[in-house]
NUMAR-92241 format. One record per residue (C-alpha): residue number from 1; x, y, z. Coordinates in Angstrom, 2 decimals, m for minus. Example, Ala and Ser with C-alpha at 12.3 -4.5 7.8 and 13.67 -1.06 7.14 Angstrom:
BEGIN
+------+---------+---------+---------+
! nuza !      px !      py !      pz !
+------+---------+---------+---------+
!    1 !   12.30 !   m4.50 !    7.80 !
!    2 !   13.67 !   m1.06 !    7.14 !
+------+---------+---------+---------+
//
This chain:
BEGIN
+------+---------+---------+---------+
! nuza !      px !      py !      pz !
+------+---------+---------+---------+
!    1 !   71.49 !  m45.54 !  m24.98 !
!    2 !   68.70 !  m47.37 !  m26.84 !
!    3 !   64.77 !  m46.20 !  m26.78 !
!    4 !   62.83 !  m47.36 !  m23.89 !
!    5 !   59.28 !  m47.14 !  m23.00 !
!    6 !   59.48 !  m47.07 !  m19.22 !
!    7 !   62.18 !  m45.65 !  m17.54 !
!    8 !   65.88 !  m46.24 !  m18.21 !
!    9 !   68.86 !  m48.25 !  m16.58 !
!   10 !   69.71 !  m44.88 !  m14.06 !
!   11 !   73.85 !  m43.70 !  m14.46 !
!   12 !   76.54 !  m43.82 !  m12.06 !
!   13 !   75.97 !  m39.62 !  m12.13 !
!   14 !   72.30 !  m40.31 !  m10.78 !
!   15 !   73.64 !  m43.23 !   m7.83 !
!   16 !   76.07 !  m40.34 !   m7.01 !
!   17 !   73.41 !  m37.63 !   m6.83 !
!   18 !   71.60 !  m39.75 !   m4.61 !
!   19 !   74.11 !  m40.02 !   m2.12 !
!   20 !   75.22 !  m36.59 !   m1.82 !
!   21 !   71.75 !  m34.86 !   m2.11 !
!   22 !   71.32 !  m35.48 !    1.85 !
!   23 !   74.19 !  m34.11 !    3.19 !
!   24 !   74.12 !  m31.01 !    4.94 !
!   25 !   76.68 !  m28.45 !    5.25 !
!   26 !   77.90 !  m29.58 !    1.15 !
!   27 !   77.35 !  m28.52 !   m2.41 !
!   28 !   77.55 !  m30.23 !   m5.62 !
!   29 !   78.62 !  m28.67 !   m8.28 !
!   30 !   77.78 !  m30.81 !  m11.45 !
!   31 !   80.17 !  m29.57 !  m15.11 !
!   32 !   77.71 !  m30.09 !  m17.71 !
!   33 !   74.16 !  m28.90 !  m19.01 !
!   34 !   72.01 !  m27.15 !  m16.44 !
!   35 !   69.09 !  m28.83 !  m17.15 !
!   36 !   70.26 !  m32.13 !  m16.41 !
!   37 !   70.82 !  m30.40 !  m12.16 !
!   38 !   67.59 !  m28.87 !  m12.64 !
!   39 !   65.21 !  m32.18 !  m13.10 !
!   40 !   67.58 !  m34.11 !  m10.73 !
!   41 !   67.01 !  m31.52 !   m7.84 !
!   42 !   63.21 !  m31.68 !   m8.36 !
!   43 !   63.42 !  m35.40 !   m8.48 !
!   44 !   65.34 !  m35.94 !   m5.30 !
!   45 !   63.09 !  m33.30 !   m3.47 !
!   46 !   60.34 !  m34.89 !   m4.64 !
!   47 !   61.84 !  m38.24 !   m2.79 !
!   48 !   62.47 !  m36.34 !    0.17 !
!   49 !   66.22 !  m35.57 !    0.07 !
!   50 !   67.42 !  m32.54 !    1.21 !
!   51 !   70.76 !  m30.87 !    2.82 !
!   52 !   72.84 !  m30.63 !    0.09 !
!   53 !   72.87 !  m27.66 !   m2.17 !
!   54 !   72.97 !  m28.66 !   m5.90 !
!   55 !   74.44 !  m26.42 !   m8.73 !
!   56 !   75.60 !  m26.64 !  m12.22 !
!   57 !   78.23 !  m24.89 !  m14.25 !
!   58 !   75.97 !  m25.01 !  m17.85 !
!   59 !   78.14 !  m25.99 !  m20.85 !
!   60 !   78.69 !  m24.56 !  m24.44 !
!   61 !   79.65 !  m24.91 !  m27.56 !
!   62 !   83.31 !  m23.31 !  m26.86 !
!   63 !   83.43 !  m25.77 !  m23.51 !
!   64 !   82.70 !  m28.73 !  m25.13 !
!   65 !   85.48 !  m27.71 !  m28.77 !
!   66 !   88.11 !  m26.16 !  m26.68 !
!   67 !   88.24 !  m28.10 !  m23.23 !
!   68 !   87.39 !  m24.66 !  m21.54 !
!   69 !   86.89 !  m25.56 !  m17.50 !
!   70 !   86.91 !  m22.03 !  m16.75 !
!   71 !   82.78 !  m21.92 !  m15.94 !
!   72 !   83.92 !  m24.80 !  m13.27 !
!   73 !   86.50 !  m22.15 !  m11.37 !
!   74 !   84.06 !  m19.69 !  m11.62 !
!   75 !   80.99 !  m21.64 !   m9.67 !
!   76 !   83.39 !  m22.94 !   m7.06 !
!   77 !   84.67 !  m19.35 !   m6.45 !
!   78 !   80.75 !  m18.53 !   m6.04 !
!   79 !   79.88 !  m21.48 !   m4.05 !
!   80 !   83.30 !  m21.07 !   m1.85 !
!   81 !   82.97 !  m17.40 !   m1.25 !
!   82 !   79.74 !  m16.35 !   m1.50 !
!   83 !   77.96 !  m19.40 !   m0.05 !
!   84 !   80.43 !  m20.07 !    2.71 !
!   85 !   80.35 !  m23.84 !    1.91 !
!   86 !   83.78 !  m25.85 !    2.57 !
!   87 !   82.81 !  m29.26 !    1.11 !
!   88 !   82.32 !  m29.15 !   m2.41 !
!   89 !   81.67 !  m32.35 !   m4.74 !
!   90 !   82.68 !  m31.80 !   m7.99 !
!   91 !   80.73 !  m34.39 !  m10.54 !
!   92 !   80.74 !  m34.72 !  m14.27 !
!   93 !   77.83 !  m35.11 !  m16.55 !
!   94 !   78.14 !  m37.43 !  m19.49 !
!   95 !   79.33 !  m34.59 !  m21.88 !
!   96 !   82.94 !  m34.12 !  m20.55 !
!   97 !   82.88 !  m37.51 !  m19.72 !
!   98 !   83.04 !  m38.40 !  m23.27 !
!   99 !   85.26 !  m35.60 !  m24.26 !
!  100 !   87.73 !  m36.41 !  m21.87 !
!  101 !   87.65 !  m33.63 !  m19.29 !
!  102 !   89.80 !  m35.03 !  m16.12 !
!  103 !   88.31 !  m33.66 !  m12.77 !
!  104 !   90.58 !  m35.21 !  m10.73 !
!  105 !   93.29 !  m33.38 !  m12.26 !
!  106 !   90.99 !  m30.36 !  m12.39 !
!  107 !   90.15 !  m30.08 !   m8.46 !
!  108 !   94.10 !  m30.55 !   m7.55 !
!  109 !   94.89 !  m27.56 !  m10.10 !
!  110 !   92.04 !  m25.63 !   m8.13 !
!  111 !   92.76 !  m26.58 !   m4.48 !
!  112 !   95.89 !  m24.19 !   m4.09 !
!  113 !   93.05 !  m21.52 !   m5.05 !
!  114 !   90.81 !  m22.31 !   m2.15 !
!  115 !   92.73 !  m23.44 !    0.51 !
!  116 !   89.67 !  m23.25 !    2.85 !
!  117 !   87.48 !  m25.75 !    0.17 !
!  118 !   88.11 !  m28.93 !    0.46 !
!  119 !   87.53 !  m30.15 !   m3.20 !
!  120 !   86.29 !  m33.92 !   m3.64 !
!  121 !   85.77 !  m35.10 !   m7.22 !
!  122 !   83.82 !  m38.18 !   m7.88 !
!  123 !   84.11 !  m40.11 !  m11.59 !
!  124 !   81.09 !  m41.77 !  m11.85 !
!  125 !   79.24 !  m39.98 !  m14.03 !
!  126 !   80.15 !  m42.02 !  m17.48 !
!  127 !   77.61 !  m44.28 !  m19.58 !
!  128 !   80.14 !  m47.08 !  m18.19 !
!  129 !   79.10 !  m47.38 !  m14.43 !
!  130 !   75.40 !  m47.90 !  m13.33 !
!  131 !   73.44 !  m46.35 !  m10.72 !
!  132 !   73.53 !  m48.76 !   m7.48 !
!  133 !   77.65 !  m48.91 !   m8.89 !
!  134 !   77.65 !  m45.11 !   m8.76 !
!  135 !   75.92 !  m45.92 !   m4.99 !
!  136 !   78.87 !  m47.96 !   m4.22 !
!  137 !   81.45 !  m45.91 !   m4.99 !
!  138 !   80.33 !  m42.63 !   m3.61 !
!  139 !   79.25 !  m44.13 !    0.08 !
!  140 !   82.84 !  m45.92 !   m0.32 !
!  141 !   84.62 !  m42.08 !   m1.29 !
!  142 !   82.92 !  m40.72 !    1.05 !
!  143 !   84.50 !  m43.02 !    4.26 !
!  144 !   87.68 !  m42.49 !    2.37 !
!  145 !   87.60 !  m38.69 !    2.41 !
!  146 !   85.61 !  m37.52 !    5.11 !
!  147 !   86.10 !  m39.25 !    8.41 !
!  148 !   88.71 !  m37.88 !   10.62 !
!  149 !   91.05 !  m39.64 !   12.93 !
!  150 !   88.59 !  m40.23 !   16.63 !
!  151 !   88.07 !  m41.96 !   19.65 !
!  152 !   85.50 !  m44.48 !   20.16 !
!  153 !   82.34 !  m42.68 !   22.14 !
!  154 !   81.93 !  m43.59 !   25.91 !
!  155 !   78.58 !  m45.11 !   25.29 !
!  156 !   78.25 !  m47.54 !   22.73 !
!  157 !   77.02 !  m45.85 !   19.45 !
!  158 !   76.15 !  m46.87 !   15.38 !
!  159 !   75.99 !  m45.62 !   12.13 !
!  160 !   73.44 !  m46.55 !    9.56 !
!  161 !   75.11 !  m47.30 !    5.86 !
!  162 !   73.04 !  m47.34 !    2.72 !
!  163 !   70.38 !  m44.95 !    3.32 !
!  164 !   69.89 !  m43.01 !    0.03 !
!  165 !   67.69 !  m41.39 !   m1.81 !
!  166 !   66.84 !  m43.92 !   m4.69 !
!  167 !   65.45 !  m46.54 !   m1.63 !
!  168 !   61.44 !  m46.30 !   m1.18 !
!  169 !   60.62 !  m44.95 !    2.39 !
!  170 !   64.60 !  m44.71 !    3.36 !
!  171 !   64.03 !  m42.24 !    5.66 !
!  172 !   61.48 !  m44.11 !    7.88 !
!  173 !   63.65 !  m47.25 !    7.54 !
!  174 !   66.36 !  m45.68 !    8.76 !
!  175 !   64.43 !  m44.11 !   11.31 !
!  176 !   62.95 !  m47.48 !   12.27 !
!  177 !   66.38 !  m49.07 !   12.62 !
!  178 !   67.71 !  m46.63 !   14.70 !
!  179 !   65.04 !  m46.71 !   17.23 !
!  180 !   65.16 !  m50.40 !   17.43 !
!  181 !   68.87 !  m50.18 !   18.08 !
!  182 !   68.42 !  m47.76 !   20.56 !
!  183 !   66.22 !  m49.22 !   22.28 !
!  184 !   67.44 !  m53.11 !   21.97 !
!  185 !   70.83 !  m52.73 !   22.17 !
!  186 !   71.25 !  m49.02 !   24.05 !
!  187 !   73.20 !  m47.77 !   21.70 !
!  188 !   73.08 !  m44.02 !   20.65 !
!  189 !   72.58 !  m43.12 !   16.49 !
!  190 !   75.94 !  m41.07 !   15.40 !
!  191 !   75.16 !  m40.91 !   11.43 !
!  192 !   72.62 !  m42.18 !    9.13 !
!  193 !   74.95 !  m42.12 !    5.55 !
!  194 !   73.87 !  m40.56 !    3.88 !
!  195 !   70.19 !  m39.07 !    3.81 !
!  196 !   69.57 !  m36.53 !    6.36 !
!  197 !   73.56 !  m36.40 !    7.49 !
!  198 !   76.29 !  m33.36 !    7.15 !
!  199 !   79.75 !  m33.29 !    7.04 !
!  200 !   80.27 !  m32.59 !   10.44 !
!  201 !   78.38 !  m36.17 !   11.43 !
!  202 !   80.31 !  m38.20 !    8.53 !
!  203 !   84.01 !  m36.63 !    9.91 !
!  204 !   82.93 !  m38.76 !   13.14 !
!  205 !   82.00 !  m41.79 !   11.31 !
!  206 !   84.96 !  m43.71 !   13.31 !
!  207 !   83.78 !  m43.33 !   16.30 !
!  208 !   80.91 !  m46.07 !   16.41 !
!  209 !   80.81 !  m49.37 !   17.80 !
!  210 !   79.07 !  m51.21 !   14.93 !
!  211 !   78.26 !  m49.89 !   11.75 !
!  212 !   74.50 !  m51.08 !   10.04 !
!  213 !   74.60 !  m51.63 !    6.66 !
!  214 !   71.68 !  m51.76 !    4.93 !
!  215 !   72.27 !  m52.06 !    1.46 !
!  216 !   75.13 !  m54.32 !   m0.49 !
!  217 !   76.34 !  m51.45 !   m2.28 !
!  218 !   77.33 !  m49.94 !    1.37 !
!  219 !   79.42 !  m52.78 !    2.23 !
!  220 !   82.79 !  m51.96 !    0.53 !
!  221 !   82.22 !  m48.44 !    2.95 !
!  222 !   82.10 !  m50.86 !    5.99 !
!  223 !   84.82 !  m53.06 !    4.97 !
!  224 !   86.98 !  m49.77 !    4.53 !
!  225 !   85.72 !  m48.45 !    8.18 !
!  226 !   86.33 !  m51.76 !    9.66 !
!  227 !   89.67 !  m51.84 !    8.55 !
!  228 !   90.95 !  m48.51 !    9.25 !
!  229 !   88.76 !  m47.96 !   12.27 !
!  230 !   88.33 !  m51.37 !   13.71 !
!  231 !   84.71 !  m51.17 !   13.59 !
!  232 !   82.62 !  m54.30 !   13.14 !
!  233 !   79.06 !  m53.97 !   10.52 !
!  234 !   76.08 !  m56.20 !   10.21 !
!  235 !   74.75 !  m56.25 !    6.36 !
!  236 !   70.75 !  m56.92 !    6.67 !
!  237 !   67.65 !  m55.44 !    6.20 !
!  238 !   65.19 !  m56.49 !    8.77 !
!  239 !   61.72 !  m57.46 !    7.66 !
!  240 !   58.82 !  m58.99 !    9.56 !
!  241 !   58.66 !  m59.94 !   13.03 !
!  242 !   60.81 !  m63.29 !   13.13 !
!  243 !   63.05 !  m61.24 !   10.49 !
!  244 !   63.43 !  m58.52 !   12.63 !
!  245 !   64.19 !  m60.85 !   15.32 !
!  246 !   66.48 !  m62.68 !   14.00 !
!  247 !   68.65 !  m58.79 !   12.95 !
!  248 !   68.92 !  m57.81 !   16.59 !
!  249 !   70.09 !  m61.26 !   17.54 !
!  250 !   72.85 !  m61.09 !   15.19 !
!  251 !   73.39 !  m57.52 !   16.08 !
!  252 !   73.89 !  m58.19 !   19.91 !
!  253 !   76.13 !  m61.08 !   18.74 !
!  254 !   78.42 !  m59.19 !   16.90 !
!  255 !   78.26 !  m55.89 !   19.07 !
!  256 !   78.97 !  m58.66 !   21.87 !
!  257 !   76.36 !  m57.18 !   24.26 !
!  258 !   72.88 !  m58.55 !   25.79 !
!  259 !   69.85 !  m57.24 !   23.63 !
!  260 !   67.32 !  m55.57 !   26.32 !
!  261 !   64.64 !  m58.37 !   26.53 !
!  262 !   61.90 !  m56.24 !   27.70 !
!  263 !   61.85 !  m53.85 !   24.93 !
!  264 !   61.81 !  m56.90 !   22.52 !
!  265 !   59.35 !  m58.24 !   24.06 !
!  266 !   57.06 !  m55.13 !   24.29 !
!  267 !   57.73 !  m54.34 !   20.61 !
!  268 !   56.95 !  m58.07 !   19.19 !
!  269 !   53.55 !  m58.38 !   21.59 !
!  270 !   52.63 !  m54.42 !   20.35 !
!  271 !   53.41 !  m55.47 !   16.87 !
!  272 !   51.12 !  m59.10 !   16.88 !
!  273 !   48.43 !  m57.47 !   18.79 !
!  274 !   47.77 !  m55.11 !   15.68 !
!  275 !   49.06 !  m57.98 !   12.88 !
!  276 !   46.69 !  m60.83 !   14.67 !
!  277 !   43.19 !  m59.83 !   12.98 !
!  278 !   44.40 !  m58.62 !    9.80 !
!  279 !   46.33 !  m61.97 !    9.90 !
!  280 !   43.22 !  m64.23 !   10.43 !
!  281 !   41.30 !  m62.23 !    7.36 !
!  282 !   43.74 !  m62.32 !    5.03 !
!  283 !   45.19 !  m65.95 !    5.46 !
!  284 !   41.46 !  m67.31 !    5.42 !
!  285 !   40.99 !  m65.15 !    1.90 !
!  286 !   44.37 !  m66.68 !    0.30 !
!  287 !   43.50 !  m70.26 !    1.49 !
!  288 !   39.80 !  m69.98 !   m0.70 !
!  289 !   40.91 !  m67.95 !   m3.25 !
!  290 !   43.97 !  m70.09 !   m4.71 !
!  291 !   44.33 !  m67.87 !   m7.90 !
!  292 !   44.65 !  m64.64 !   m5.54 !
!  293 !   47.31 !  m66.75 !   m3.33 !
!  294 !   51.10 !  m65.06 !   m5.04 !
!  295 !   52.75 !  m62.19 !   m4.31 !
!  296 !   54.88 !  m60.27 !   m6.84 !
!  297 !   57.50 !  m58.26 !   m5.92 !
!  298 !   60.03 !  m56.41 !   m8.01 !
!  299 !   62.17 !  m53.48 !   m6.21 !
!  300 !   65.87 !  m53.74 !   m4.58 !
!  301 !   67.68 !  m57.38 !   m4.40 !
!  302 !   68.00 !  m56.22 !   m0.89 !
!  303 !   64.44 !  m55.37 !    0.32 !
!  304 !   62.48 !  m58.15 !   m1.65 !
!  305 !   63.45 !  m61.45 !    0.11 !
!  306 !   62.78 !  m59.91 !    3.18 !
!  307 !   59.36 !  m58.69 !    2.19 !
!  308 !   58.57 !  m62.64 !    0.59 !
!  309 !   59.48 !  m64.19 !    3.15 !
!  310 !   57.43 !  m62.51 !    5.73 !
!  311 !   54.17 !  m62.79 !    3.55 !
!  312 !   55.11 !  m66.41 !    2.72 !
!  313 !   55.34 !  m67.32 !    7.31 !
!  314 !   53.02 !  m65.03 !    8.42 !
!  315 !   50.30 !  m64.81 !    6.08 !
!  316 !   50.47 !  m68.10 !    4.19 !
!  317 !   51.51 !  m67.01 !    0.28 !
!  318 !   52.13 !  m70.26 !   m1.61 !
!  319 !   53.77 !  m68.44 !   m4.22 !
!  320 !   56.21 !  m65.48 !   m4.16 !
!  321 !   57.95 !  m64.07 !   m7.32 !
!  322 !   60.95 !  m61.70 !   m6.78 !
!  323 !   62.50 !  m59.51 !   m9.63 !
!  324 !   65.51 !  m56.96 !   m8.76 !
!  325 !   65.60 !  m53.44 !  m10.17 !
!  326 !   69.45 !  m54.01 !  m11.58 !
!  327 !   70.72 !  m56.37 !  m13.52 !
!  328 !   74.00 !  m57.03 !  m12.02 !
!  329 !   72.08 !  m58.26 !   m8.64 !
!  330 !   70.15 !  m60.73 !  m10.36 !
!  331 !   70.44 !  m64.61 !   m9.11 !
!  332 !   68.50 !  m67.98 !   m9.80 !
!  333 !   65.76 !  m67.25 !   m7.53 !
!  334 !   65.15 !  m62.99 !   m8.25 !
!  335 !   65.32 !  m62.08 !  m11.72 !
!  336 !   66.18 !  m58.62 !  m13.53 !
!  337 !   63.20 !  m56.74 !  m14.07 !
!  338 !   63.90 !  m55.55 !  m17.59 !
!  339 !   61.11 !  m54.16 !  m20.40 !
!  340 !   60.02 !  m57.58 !  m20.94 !
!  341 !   59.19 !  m58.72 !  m17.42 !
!  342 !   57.73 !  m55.45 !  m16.59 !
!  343 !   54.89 !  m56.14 !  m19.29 !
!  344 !   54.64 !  m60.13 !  m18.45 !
!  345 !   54.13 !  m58.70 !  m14.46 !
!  346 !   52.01 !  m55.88 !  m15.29 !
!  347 !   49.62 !  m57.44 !  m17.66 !
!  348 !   48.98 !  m60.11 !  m14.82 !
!  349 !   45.76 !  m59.36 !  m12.99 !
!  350 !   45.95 !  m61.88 !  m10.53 !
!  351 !   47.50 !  m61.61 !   m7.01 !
!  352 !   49.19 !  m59.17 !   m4.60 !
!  353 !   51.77 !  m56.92 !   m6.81 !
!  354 !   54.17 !  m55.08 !   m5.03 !
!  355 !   57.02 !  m52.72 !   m7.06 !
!  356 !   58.01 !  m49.31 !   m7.86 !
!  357 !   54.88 !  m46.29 !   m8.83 !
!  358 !   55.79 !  m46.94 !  m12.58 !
!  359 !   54.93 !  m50.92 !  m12.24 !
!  360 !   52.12 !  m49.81 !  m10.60 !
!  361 !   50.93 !  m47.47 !  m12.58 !
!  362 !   51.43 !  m49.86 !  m15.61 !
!  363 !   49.28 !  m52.23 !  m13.86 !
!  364 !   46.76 !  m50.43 !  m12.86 !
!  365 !   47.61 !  m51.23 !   m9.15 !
!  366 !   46.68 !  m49.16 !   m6.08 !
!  367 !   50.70 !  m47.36 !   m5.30 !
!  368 !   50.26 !  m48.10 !   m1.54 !
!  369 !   51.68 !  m51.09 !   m2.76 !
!  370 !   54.67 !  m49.43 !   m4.13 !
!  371 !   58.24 !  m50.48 !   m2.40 !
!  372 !   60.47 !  m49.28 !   m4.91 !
!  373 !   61.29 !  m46.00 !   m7.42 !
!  374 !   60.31 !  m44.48 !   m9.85 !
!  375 !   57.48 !  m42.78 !   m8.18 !
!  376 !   55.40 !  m40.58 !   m9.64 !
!  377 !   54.01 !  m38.50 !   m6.31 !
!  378 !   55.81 !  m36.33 !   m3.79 !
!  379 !   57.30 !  m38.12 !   m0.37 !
!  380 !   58.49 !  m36.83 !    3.09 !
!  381 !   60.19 !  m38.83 !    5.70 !
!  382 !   57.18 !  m38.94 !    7.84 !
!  383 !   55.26 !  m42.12 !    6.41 !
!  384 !   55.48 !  m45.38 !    8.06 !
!  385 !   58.22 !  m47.98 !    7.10 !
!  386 !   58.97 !  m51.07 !    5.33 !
!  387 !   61.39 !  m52.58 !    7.78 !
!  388 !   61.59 !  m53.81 !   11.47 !
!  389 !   58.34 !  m54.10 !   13.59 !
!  390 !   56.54 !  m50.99 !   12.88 !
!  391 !   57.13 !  m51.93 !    9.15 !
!  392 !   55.84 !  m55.27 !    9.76 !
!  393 !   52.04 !  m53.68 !   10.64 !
!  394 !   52.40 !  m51.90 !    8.02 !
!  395 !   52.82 !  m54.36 !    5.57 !
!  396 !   49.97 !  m56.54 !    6.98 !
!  397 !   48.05 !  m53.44 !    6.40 !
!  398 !   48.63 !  m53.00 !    3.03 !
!  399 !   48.08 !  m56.41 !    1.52 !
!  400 !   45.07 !  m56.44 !    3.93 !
!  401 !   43.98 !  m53.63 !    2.44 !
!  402 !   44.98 !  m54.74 !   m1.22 !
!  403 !   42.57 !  m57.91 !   m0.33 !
!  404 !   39.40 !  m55.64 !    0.17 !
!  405 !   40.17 !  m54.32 !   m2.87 !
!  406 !   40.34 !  m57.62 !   m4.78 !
!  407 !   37.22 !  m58.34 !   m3.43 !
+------+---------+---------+---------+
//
């Protein structure tokens, strides 16, 4: 890995660690350097993810010269016995990833030694695979391994894909698009995968009627479900009020059921009530101050055309920029936000900038404006969200907010 000044392209190791850090009732045991569990499990508290109980084996010398797993029986023995958990995920660091070390072959040499463990290894931990890949192919291991063979509930039910750790204010999106569901389309929440989830909830992952994905990386996990399970997914992320329109239309159309027109109705005359005067303020300001009138975003190729668009038909932006935090996602309109661009962006005074707490901070920009990670400040699942109607308001809040501060 070369020298960088702001943070780093994140591993496959860290995508995994963001799935599994939610999940209740599991433990990850990580073979490598202690440390390297240590700052992860401060990081992903610090982001608000807890459930799942996150240890590490260490590695020495002797380890690392004579392929010597034996520190990797040992913890599982602990975890297995003396914890009383039954799920453990067994992840490499980069260290016997580059020596070789094969955990696959490790956890079926070990499962006849716990027969009450259910051993899961995931190989995503090498310099090879990024972190929203490392997303990807944990949330799709995870529908391979976990769910067990069910019914469909009596009531029409969903599961949420794509929630994870490394998303800004996943926890209140998630929240957000389960109460919209609930109440639009009656449906009852089964499983949000995979922050704030156990095992028990993921085993009964086949037994909803529509699976919401909010994230690309989730969709090869819905395909999967769909497949073995029959069960049909929507892939969106709902932002602003005609956005978030437009998501439970498509979600009554493919759930095949009438959306509750009352409760949409309440929810988009609540939401306009509170977005008309910050609406009038802030449109009048960008149509006299033309150099002010852009909006820079940079965060998840997911949640920033959302975001633009809504600023660009509600409050009258001219210009929106998008950049995506991975380079992989990047397309002609949304470009990778690599060292470069994050100096061109954060050297630019003028406008609304919207990105993670580092671009921020580099900027010199107020972080209520953040939408993305890095952060640099503790979260909790109790702020307001991004996405659907409540996020809505609070995105006219914010940029109404970033306007007093302009001027």
């Amino acid at each position: 890995m070369g020298l960088y000044k702001t943070s780093p392209p994140l591993s496959g190791r860290m995508g995994s660690l963001w799935c599994l850090s939610g999940i209740a009732q599991s433990a990850v045991i990580e073979f490598g350097c202690m440390g390297h569990m240590a700052y992860g499990r401060t990081f992903l508290h610090r982001m608000g993810s807890f459930g799942g109980k996150l240890y590490s084996t260490h590695i020495g010398e002797t380890d690392i010269a004579m392929g010597d797993t034996s520190r990797l029986t040992r913890a599982v023995e602990w975890v297995s016995e003396n914890q009383g958990i039954k799920t453990i995920f067994l992840l490499p660091s980069s260290v016997p990833e580059v020596i070789g070390i094969d955990l696959k072959a490790l956890a079926k040499e070990l499962s006849p030694q716990f027969p009450d463990t259910r051993l899961i290894p995931l190989t995503a931990g090498g310099f090879d695979v990024s972190g929203h890949k490392g997303v990807e192919f944990t949330l799709l291991e995870l529908c391979k391994t976990l769910p067990k063979e069910v019914h469909q509930t009596e009531l029409p039910s969903f599961n949420i894909i794509g929630s994870c750790a490394d998303m800004f204010r996943y926890h209140a999106d998630a929240a957000e698009i389960a109460r919209m569901a609930s109440g639009a389309l009656g449906m009852e929440h089964l499983c949000t995968m995979t922050s704030g989830t156990s095992i028990s909830q993921l085993e009964t992952l086949g037994a909803a009627h529509l699976n919401f994905v909010i994230r690309r990386e989730g969709e090869a996990a819905a395909k999967y479900l769909q497949e073995r399970f029959g069960t049909p997914y929507l892939t969106a992320r709902p932002y602003g009020i005609q956005g978030t329109l437009d998501w439970l239309e498509d979600a009554a159309a493919i759930f095949g059921r009438q959306a509750d027109k009352s409760f949409i109705r309440r929810e988009k005359e609540n939401a306009l009530e509170q977005i008309a005067p910050m609406q009038t303020v802030l449109a009048r300001f960008l149509r006299v101050h033309r150099e002010d009138n852009r909006l820079v975003l940079a965060g998840h190729a997911d949640v920033v055309p959302g975001i633009a668009e809504y600023g660009k038909e509600c409050f009258g932006f001219l210009r929106t920029e998008c950049y995506c935090d991975c380079s992989e996602m990047a397309a002609k309109d949304m470009a990778y936000l690599d060292e470069s661009a994050k100096e061109m962006v954060a050297s630019d005074s003028k406008g609304f900038l919207m990105g993670s707490g580092e671009l921020l901070h580099m900027a010199k920009r107020d972080q209520s404006l953040q939408i993305a990670v890095p952060d640099h400040i503790w979260r909790h699942a109790y702020e307001p969200p991004l996405a659907g109607f409540r996020g809505a308001v609070n995105l006219a809040a914010v940029w109404t907010n970033e306007m007093v501060r302009i001027h």
